[in-house]
N, C-alpha and C positions, 0 to 999 in steps of 0.2 A: 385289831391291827390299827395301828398309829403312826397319821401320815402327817409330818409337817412341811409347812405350806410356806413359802418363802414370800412375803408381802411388804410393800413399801407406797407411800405415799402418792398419790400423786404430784400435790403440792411440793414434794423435794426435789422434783427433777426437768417439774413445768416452766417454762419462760411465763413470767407474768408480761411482756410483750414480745413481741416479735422481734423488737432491736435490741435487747437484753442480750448478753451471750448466755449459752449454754452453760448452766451448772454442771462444774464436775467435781466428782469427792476423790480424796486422794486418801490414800494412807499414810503417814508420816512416819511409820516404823522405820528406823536407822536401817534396820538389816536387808528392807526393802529398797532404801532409796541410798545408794553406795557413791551414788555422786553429787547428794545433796550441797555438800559446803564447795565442791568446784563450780556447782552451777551459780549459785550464791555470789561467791566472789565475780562472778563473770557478769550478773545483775548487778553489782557494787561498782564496778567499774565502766560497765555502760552507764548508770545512773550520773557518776561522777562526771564521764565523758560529757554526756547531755547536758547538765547544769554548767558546764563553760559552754555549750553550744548556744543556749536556750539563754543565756547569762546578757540581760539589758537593764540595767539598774538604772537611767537615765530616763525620767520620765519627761522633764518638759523643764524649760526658765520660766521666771515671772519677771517683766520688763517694767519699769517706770521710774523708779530711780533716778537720778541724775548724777549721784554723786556715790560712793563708797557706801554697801551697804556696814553699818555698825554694832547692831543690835536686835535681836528680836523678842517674841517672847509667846507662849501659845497661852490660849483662853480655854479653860476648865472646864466650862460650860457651852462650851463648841468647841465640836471635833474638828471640822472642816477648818476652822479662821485661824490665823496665824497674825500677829501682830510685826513688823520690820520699821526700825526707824534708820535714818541714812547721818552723812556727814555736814550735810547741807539745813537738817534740823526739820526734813520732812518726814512723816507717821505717817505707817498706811497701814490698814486691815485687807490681808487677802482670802481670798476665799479657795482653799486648795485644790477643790471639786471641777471650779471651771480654772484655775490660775487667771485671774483676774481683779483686779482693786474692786473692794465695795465701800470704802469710806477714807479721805484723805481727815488728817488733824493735823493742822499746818496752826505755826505761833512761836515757834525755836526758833531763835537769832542766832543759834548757833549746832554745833555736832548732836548729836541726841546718842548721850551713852549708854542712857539704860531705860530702857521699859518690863513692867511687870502688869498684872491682872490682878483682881482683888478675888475673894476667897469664893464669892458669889457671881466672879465674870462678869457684874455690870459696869466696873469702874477699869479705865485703864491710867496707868499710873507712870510718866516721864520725866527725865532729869537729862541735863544736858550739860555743855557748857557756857551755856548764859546766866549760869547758877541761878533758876528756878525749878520748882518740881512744879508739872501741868498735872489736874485728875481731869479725867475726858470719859465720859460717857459712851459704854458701847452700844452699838446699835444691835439686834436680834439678828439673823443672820437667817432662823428660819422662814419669817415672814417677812422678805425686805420691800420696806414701804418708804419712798421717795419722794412721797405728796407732804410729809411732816416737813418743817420748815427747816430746811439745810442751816441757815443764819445759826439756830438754836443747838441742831448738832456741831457746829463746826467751833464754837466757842466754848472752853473749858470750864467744867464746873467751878476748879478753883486752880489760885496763882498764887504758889508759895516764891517768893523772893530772898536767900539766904546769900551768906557772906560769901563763898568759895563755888570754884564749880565741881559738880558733879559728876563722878565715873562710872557705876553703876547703882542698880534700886531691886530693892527685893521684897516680894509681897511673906507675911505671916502664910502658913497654910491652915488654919485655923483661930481666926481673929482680925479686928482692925486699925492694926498696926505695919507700917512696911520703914523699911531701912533704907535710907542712903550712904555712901560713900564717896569721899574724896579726900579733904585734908585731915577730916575725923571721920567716926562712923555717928549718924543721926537716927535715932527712934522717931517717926514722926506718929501724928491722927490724924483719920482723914477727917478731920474737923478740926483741926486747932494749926493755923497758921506757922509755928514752932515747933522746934521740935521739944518733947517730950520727956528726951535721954540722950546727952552726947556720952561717947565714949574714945578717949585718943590710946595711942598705944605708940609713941616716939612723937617722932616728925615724918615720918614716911606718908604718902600719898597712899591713901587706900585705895584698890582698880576692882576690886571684885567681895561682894557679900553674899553669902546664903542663909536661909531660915531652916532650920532642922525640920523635916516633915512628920518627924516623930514627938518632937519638945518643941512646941511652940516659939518658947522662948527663948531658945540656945540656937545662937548662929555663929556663920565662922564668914570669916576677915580674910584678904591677901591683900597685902601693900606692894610699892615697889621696890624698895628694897632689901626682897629675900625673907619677909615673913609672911607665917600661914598660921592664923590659929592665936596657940602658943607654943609654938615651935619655931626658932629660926631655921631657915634652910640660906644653903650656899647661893642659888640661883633665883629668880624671880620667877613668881607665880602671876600666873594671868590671870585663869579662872580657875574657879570649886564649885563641885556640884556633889549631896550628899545624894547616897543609892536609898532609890524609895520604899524600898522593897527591907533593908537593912541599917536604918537611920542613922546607926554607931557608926558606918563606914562613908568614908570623903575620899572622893581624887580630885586632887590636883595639876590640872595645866601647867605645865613648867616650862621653861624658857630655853632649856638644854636640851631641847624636842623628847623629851621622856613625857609620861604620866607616870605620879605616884599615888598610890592609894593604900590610905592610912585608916587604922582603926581608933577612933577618938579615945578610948579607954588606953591604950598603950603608944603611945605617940613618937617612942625611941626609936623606932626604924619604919619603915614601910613595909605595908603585908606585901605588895607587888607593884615589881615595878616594869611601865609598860612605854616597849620599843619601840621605834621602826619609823617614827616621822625622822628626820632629817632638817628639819629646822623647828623655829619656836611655834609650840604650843599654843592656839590662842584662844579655845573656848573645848568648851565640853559638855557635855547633856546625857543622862540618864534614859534609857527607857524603862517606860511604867513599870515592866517586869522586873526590873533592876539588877537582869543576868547580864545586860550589855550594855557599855557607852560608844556613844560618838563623839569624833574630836573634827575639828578644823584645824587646820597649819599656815604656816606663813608659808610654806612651801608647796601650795597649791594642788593642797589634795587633802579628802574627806576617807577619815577610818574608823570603821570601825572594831572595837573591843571586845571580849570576852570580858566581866568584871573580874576573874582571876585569872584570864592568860598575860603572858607577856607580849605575846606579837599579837599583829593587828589581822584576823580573820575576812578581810575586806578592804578596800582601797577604790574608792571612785577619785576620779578628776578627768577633766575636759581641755580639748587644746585652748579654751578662749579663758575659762575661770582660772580667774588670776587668785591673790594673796585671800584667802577663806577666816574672814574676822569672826564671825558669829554659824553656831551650830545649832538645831534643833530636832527631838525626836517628835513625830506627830500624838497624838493624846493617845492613840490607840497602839503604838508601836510598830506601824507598818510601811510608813513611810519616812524618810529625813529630809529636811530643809537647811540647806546651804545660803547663807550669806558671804559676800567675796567683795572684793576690792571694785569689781567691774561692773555694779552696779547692779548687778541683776543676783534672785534666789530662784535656787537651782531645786528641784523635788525628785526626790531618789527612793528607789524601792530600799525597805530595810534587806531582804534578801534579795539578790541580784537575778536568780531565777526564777523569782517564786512568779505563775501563771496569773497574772489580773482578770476579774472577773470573777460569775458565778462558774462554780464548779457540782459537775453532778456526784454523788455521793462515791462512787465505785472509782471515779479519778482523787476523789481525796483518799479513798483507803489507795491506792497504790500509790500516790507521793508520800502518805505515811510509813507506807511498806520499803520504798527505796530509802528516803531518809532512812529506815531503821538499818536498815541491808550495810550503807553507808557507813553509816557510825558504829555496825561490827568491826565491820573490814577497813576502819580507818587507819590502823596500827598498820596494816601490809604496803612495803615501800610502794608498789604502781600508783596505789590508789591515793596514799598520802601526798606524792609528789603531784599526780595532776587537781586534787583536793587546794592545795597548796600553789601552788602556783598562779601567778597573778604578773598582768603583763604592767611596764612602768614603763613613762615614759623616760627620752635619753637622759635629762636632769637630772630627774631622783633616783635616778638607777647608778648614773656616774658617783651622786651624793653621796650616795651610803653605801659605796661602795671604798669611797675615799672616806666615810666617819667611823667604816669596822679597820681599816687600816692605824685610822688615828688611833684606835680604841687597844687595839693589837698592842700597837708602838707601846703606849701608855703605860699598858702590864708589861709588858717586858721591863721599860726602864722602873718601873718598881719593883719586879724581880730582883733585878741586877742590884739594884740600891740596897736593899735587903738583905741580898747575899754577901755585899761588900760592909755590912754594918754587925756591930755588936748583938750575939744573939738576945733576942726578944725587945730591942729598943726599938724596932719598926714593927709591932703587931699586924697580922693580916687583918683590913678591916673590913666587912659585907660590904656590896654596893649599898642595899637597901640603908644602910645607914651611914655611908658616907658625905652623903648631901646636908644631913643635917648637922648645925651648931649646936643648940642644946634646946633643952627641953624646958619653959618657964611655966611656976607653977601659978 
């Protein structure tokens, strides 16, 4: 006779503490569990409910400024430091960690438009409008030592003096070479007082440069009036920032509160194009992962991006932050840095719920779990609309509220023009490609 014996672990069913919950095993057979996706949905939309609840993206200002913050730029080699230079032609190093200055570099007679970092994070690299580029040595961030002689950090390695002044500077990301712009664009060394390589491209005022993170040596241009690249567009571009992640692909800050983002291999129209600010565009930044950017507005308020949706997944701004000149993502992709009119940078969580702090393992699988839940059930109207929904203040809400009406009008009277005109002498033409003039090879 043959008796089996139903046996099971101990170990499967024992709390390794006392504060541990209780393990239980479930079945997941469908035929068993008949109210699986009603429960589901119901976890997707308390999840969603929670994250507007739980939802503070506003971590802290950093104070000292005097004047209009203009520029910033992060260090590669520290996570934590963040470089800001202002209107009044002061540079400061902060330190994110505590939001507090660890080194002023004062010596601008004037605006300071652009700062960048060298490939190695020792040199930090500025240009202004007192048409000089400063290189400034950084200080270590992890062992800050105050006994070395202030006098020697606070004076500039070197003093380039050039003809014009400067609107922005962009470091090589592999090499030592960095670019300025203004009335040309300049190839500088950081060892040779000249520059290297000029390059003009009309008479426009160049405002913004980047170095490809992929090609060393291939970078792109935005002037003032209405070029990018080599592409003419209708409207003016502020800033370009290539996606780190996809080197062939660039967006464009544009002046018609859009972002456009173009693939450098086909340059006839725009892969996407990206809504929802209400006035001009005036900076933009990449995260490392290169799935999202963030933008600043003249309309005072911080978005950010999907790198191929069209609306903006996010929206910070404050009653006191005024006009937002300069954007930044942190090195690691978790936080954003706001520069503004009013003096002060602002530090914001990249997700606006996400829990600060250590987390113990058993609460990361279950925000892994709701995020998933989430992103099933994102497609079903409840859960999209409170997903979706985002409070604005009276301004921008009036704004674009009055720039979809504009927008409405617009199509219509091209409708109509169309219909009163000879068949096929008004072609229908894409947005993506209405902004641009042509294509120069």
């Amino acid at each position: 006779m043959k008796v089996k014996v139903i046996s099971r672990s101990t170990d499967e069913f024992t709390r390794e503490r006392s504060q541990d919950l209780q393990k239980v095993f479930h079945n997941y057979d469908p035929n068993l569990r008949t109210q699986e996706k009603a429960v589901e949905y119901t976890r997707a939309l308390n999840a969603a409910k929670l994250d507007k609840i739980f939802a503070r993206p506003f971590i802290g200002a950093m104070d000292g400024h005097v004047d209009a913050v203009s520029c910033m730029a992060k260090n590669p080699n520290h996570l934590k430091g963040i470089f800001s230079g202002s209107m009044d032609g002061d540079i400061r190093l902060w330190d994110i960690a505590t939001r507090t200055t660890v080194r002023q570099f004062p010596g601008h007679q004037g605006a300071v438009r652009g700062l960048t970092a060298s490939t190695d994070g020792d040199v930090l690299i500025s240009c202004g409008t007192d048409c000089t580029v400063r290189l400034w040595k950084v200080p270590v961030l992890k062992m800050m030592d105050f006994s070395d002689s202030m006098e020697d950090a606070l004076k500039p390695l070197a003093v380039y003096v050039w003809k014009h002044a400067f609107w922005a500077v962009d470091h090589q990301w592999d090499g030592n070479l960095f670019a300025t712009a203004g009335a040309q664009v300049d190839i500088w060394d950081h060892d040779r007082s000249e520059p290297v390589n000029t390059f003009e491209w009309g008479k426009d005022t160049v405002i913004s440069v980047r170095f490809n993170p992929g090609e060393p040596d291939v970078l792109a241009t935005s002037a003032r009036e209405a070029d990018t690249c080599f592409v003419y567009i209708q409207t003016k571009t502020n800033a370009i920032c290539w996606n780190p992640m996809e080197p062939m692909n660039f967006t464009a800050a544009n002046e018609d509160c859009n972002c456009y983002s173009y693939d450098a291999r086909k340059l006839d129209e725009a892969k996407v194009v990206h809504r929802d600010h209400v006035s001009a565009v005036m900076d933009i930044d990449y995260s490392p992962t290169g799935r999202e950017f963030v933008t600043g507005s003249y309309d005072r308020t911080v978005r950010i991006f999907k790198y191929n949706g069209d609306h903006s997944r996010e929206i910070y701004h404050t009653k006191r932050m005024q006009r937002v000149f300069c954007v930044k993502y942190s090195c690691d992709g978790s936080y954003v840095i706001s520069g503004s009119d009013d003096t002060n940078l602002r530090l914001w969580k990249a997700q606006a719920s996400e829990q600060l702090g250590v987390l113990l393992p058993r609460e990361q699988k279950k925000q892994e779990y709701l995020d998933a839940v989430k992103e099933r059930y994102e497609h079903l109207p409840e859960v999209k609309r409170i997903v979706r929904h985002r409070h604005l203040p009276k301004p921008i809400y009036k704004a674009a509220a009055l720039r979809r009406t504009m927008m409405e009008a617009e199509r219509k009277k091209d409708e109509r023009r169309r219909a009163h005109s000879a068949p096929g002498s008004m072609p229908v033409q894409p947005f993506r490609k209405r902004r641009i003039i042509k294509e120069v090879e």
